[in-house]
C-alpha positions in Angstrom: -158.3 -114.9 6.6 -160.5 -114.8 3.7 -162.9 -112.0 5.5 -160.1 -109.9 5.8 -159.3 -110.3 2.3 -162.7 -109.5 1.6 -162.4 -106.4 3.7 -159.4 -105.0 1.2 -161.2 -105.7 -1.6 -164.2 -104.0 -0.6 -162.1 -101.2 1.5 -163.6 -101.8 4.7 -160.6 -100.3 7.2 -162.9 -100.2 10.2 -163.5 -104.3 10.1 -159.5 -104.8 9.2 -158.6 -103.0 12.6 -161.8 -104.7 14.6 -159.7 -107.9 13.6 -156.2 -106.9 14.8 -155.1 -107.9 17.5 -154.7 -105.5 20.3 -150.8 -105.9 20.8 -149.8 -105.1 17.1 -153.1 -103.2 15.5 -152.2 -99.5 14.3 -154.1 -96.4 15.7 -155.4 -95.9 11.8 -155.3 -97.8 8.1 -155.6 -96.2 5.2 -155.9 -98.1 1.9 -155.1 -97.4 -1.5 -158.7 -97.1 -3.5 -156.8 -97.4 -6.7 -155.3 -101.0 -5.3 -158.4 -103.6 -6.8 -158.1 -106.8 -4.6 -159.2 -109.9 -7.0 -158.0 -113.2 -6.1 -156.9 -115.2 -2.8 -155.4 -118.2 -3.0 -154.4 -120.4 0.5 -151.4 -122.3 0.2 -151.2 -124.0 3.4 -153.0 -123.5 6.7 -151.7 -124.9 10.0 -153.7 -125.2 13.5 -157.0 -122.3 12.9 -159.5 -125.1 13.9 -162.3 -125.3 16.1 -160.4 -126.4 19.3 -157.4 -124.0 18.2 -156.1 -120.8 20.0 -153.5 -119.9 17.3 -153.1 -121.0 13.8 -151.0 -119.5 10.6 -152.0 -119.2 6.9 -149.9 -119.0 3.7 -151.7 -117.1 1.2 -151.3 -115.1 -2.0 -153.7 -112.6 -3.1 -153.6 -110.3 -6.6 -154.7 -107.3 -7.4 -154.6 -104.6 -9.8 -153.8 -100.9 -9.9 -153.3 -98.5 -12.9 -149.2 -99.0 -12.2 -150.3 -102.8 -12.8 -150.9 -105.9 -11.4 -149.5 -107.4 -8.6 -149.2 -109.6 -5.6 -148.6 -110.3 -2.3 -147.7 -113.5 -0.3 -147.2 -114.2 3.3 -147.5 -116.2 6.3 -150.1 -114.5 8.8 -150.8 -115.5 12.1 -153.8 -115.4 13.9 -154.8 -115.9 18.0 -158.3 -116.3 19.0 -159.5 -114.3 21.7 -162.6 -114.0 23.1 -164.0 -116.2 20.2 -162.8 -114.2 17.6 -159.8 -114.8 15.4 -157.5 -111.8 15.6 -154.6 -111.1 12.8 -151.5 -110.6 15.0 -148.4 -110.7 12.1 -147.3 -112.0 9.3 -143.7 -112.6 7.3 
């Protein structure tokens, strides 16, 4: 969760769609350069561990654009595959 996060704030696309999951991961992503990604907070994380296949995190994250500031929260959820943890949804 919080490389992904990093990846917005830095607008790194490319590592965003590397860690999508397969069954839900658009063809393309474009961000908004004008959206500044600041802050993450993690409210709650369930499963995600080392012996894990699946877990889900409740996050906020803020950011900052010239129409203001703002933020977004959700639940994501994440499958491991091969190793890797893959972003699948969130609500």
């Amino acid at each position: 969760m919080r490389s992904r996060f990093t990846a917005f704030a830095v607008g790194d696309p490319a590592y965003l769609l590397k860690t999508w999951h397969r069954s839900t991961r658009p063809k393309t992503l474009e961000l908004d350069p004008d959206r500044q990604w600041y802050r993450l907070d993690i409210v709650w994380a369930e499963r995600g561990g080392l012996l894990d296949a699946d877990g889900q995190v409740s996050f906020r994250a803020y950011y900052r654009h010239p129409a203001g500031a703002g933020e977004q929260a959700e639940v994501s959820r994440f499958v491991r595959e091969d190793g890797q943890w893959c972003y699948v949804d969130a609500t």
